[in-house]
C-alpha positions as CSV (number, residue, x, y, z in Angstrom):
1,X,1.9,-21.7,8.1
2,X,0.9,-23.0,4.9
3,X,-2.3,-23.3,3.8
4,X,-3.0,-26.4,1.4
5,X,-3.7,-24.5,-1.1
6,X,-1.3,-22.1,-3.2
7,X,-1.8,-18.7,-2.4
8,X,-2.8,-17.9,1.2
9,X,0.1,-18.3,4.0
10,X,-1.7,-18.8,7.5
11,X,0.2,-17.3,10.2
12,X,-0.5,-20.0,13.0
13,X,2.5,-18.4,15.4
14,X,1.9,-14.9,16.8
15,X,3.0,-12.0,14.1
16,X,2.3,-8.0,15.0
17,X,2.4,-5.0,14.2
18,X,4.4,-3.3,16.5
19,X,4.2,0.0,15.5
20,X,4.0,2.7,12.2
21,X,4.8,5.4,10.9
22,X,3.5,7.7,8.3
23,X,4.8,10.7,6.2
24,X,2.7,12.8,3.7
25,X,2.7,15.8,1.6
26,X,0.7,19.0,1.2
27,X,-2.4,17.6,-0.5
28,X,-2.5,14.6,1.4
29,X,-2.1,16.7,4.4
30,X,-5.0,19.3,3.1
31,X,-7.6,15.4,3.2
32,X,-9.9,13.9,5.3
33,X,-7.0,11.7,7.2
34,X,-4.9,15.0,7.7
35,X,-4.9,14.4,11.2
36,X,-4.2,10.5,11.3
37,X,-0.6,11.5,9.7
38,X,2.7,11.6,11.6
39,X,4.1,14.3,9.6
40,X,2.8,16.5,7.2
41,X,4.9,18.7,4.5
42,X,3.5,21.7,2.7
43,X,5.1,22.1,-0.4
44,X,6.2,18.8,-3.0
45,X,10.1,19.1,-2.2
46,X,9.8,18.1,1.8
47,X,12.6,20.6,2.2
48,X,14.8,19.2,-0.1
49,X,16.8,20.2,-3.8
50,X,14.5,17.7,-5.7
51,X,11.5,15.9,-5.8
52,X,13.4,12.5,-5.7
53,X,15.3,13.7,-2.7
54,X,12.0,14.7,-1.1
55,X,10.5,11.4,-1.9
56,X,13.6,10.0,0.0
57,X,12.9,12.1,2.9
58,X,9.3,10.9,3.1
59,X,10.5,7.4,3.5
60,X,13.0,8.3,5.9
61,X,10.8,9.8,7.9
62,X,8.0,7.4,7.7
63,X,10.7,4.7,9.1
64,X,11.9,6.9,11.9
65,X,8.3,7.6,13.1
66,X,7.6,4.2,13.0
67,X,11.0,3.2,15.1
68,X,10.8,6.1,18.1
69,X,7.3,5.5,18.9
70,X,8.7,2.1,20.8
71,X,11.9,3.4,21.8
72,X,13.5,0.9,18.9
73,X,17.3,2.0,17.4
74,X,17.9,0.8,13.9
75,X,20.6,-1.9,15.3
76,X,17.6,-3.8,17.0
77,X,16.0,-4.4,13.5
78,X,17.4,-7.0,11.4
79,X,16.5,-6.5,7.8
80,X,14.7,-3.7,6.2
81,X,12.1,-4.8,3.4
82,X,10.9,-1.6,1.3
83,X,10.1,-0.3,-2.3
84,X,8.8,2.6,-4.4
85,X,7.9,3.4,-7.7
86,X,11.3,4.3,-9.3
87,X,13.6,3.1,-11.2
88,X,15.5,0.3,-9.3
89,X,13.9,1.6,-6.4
90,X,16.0,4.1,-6.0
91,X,13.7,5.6,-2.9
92,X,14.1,2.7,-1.1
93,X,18.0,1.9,-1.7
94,X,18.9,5.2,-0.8
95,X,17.2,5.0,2.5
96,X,18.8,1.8,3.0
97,X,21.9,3.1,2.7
98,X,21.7,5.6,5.5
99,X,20.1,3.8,8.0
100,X,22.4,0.9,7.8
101,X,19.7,-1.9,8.3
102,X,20.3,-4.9,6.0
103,X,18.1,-4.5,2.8
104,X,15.6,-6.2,0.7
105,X,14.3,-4.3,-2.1
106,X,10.4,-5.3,-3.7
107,X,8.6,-4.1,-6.3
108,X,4.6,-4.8,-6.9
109,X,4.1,-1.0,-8.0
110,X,1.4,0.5,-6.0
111,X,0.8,-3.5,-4.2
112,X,4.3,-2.8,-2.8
113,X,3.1,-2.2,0.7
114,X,1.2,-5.4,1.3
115,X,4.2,-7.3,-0.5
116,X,6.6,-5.8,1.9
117,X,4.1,-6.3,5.0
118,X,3.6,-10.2,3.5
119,X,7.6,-10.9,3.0
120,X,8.1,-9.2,6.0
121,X,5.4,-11.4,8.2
122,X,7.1,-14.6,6.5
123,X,10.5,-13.9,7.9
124,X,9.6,-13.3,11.8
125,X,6.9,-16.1,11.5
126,X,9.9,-18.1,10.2
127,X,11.6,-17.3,13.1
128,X,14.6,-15.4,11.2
129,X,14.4,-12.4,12.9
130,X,12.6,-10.8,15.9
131,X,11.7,-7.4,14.1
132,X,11.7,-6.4,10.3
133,X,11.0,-2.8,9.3
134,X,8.8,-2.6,5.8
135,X,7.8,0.0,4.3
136,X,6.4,1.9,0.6
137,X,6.5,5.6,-1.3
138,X,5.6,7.4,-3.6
139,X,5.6,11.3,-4.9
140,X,3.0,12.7,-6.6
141,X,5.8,14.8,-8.9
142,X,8.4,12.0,-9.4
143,X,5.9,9.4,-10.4
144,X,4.5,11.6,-13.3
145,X,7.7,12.7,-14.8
146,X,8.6,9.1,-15.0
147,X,5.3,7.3,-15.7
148,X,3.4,10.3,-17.7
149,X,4.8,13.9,-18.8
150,X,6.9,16.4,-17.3
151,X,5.0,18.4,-15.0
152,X,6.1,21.3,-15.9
153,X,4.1,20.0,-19.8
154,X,0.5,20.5,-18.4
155,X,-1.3,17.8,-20.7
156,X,-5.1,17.8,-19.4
157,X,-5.8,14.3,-18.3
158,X,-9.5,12.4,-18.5
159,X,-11.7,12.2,-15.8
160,X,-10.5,8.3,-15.1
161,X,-7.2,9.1,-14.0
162,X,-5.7,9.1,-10.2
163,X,-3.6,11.4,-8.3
164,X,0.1,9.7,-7.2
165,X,0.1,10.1,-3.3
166,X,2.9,12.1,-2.1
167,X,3.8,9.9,1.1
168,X,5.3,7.0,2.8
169,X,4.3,4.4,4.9
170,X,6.4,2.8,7.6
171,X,5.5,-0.4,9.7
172,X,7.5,-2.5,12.4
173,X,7.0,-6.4,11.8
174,X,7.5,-8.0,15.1
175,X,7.4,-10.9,17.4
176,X,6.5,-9.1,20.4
177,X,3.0,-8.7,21.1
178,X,1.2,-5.5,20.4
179,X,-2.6,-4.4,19.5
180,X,-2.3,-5.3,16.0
181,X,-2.2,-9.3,15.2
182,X,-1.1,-10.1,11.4
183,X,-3.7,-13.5,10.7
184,X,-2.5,-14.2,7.5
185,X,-1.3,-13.4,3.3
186,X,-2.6,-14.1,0.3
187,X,-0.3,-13.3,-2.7
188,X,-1.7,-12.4,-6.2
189,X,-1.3,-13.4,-9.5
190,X,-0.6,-11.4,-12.3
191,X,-4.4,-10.3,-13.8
192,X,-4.2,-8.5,-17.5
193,X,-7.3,-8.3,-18.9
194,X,-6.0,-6.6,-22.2
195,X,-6.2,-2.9,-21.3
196,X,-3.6,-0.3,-22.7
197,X,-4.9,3.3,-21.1
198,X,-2.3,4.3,-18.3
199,X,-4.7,6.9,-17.8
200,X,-7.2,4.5,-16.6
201,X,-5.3,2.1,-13.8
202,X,-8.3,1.7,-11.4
203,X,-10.2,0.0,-14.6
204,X,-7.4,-2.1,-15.2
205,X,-6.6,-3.3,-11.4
206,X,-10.1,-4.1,-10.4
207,X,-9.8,-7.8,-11.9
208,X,-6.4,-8.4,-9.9
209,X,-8.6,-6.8,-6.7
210,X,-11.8,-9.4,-7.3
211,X,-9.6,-12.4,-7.9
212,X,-7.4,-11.5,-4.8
213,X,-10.2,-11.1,-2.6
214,X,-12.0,-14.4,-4.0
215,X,-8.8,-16.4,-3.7
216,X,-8.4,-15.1,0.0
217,X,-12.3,-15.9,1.4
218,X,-11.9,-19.2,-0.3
219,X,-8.4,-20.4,0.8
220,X,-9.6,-19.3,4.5
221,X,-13.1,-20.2,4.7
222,X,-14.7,-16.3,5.5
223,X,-17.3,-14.5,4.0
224,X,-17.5,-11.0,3.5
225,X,-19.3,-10.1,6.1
226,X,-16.4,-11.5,8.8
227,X,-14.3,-8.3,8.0
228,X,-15.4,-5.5,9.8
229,X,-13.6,-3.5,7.1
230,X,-11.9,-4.9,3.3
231,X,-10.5,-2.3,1.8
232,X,-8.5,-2.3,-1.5
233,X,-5.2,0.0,-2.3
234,X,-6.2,2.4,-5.1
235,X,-8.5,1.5,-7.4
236,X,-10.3,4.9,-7.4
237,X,-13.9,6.1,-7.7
238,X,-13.9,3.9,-11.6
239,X,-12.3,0.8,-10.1
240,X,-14.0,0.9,-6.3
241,X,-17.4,0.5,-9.0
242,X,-16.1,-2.2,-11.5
243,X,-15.1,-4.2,-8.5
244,X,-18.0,-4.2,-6.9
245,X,-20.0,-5.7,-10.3
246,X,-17.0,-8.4,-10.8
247,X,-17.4,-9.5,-7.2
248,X,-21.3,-9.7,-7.7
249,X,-20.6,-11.8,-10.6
250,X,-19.1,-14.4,-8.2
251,X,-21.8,-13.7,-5.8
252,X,-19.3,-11.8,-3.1
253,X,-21.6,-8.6,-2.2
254,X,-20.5,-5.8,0.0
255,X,-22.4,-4.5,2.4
256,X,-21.4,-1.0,4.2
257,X,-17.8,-2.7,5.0
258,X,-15.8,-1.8,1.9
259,X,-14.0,1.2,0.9
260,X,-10.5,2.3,-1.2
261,X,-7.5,4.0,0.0
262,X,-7.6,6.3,-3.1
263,X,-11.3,7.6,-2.0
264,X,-10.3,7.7,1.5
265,X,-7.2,9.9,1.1
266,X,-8.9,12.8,-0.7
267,X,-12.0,15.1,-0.4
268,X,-14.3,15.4,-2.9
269,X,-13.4,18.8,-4.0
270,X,-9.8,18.6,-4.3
271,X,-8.7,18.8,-8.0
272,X,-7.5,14.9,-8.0
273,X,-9.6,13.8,-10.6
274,X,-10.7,9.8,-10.1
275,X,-8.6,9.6,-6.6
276,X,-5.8,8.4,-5.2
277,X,-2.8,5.8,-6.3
278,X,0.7,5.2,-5.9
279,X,2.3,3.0,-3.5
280,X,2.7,5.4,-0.9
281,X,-1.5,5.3,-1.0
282,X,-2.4,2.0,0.6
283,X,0.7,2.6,2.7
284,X,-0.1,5.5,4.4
285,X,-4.2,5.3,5.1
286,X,-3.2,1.2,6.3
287,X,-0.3,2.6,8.6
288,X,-2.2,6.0,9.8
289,X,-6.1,6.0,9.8
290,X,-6.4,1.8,9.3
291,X,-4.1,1.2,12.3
292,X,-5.5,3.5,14.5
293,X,-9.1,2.7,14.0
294,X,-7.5,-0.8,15.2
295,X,-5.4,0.0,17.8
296,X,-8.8,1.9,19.5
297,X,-10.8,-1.6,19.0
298,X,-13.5,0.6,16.4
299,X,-12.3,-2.1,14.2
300,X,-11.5,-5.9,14.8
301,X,-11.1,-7.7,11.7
302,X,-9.3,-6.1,8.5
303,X,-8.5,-7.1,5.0
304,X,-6.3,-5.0,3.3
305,X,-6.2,-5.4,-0.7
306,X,-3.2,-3.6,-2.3
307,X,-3.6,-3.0,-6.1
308,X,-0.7,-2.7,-7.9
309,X,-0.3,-1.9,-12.0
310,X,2.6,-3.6,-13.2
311,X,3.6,-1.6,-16.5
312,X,6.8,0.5,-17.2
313,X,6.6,3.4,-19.8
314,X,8.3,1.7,-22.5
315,X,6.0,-1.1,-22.8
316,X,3.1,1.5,-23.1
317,X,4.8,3.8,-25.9
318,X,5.0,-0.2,-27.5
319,X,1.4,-0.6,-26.9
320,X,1.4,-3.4,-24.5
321,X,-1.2,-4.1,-22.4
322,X,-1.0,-3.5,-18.7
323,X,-0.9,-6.6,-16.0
324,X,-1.5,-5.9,-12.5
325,X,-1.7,-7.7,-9.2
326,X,-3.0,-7.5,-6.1
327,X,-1.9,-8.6,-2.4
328,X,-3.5,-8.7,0.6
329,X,-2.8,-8.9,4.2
330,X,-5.2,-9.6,6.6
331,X,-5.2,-7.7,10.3
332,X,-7.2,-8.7,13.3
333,X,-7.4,-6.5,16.6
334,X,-5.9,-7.7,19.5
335,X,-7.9,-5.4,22.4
């Protein structure tokens, strides 16, 4: 399973996707991907007292999408691997806690769907269990009263920053063969290249992105041009072009075969300023439009790059810099 080297785990027995599920909110549900959705809400509280509750909801939903679509009860999954973008994961415990399904919690901020979907992958491929349920959220409200300001505060923000996904993405890790093969990992290392500007995080994730995707053609012997799509978790409009110039730099250049989940989720004129992030962003496009567009055979060869910001508001009010990371999973079609 092992490759020789340190960060890529090859996946030499069969791994699938056996199914997904995917849960959104109003201006995720108003995008270009509307209709590649499971569910779609049209207000910020998903029916619920409060936006955290919502957020929970999402999840919960996500996950039972996912399950029903193969006729699978909770009881036939063995451990449930999921995170968010709260504190302690709070998204992700809660949810644990009603469905029952022994729980691993992980946290790579916004990279936390690809970790789960890597950990995940490990554990069947290890032969520990026959099915693992992963899964990621996010909420657009939730994320800013704990990351930024109050909502209800209205502070104008610059052109570079993204719009938190309101979502969650759900997948089934399994042993059983399905349309979706899961090839191999590569886990990131932490990348801080000295920025401070939270308002900024595609800028700041781009290095973690270009390093990822370097370590992962290396450690597997593929060019670029093997994928029929790379695409990378939310680095925005700023980011998607930063990492495009660092990957020049070490002569990795994209032809038409590259795009982001935060420009994918959103259309050009919604007020969303840079794009999308959160880790309910790579989540949901991967689990909804990505898996699809597999499942179909339109295309054959994925690598998904989740970009995650690592920084907690404390450590920006002390004027720390922010590291990030990036993890990536890589998808082949089996049609």
């Amino acid at each position: 399973m092992m490759s020789p080297r340190k960060q890529t785990l090859k996946f030499d027995k069969p791994v699938y996707i056996e199914s997904t599920g995917t849960a959104v909110g109003p201006m995720e549900g108003a995008g270009p991907l509307r209709h590649t959705f499971d569910q779609a809400y049209d207000n910020l509280y998903c029916g619920e007292d409060s936006w955290e509750l919502a957020e929970r909801r999402l999840m919960q939903d996500a996950i039972e999408h996912c399950l029903k679509k193969v006729h699978v009860e909770t009881e036939r999954v063995s451990f449930m691997i999921a995170g968010d973008l709260l504190n302690q994961n709070i998204t992700a415990n809660y949810v644990a806690r009603a469905l029952g399904i022994p729980f691993l919690g992980t946290f790579s901020a916004c990279a936390t769907s690809m970790e789960t979907l890597a950990v995940g992958s490990i554990i069947v491929h290890g032969g520990f269990a026959q099915r693992v349920i992963t899964a990621a959220s996010s909420h657009y409200a939730t994320a800013e009263r704990q990351f930024r300001q109050p909502t209800e505060f209205a502070k104008q923000k610059p052109d570079s920053a993204t719009y938190t996904v309101t979502g969650a993405g759900a997948a089934l890790v399994s042993n059983r063969p399905s349309k979706v093969r899961i090839e191999s990992a590569t886990i990131g290392h932490v990348v801080d290249y000295g920025l401070k500007n939270p308002l900024d995080l595609g800028s700041a994730m781009a290095p973690a992105a270009a390093h990822t995707i370097v370590t992962h053609l290396e450690e597997t012997d593929q060019q670029v041009d093997d994928y029929d799509l790379i695409v990378t978790g939310d680095l925005s409009r700023i980011g998607s072009g930063i990492l495009r110039k660092l990957l020049e730099e070490k002569r990795v250049m994209f032809k038409r075969n590259y795009d982001d989940c935060g420009v994918m989720i959103y259309s050009m004129d919604q007020p969303v300023f840079a794009g999308g992030s959160g880790a309910a962003c790579s989540a949901v496009v991967s689990y909804g439009h990505i898996f699809e567009q597999m499942k179909k055979g339109k295309l054959k060869k994925v690598l998904i790059v989740a970009t995650g910001a690592l920084l907690n508001p404390m450590m920006i009010q002390q004027k720390e810099t922010i590291p990030c990371i990036a993890h990536a999973v890589s998808l082949r079609a089996e049609v």
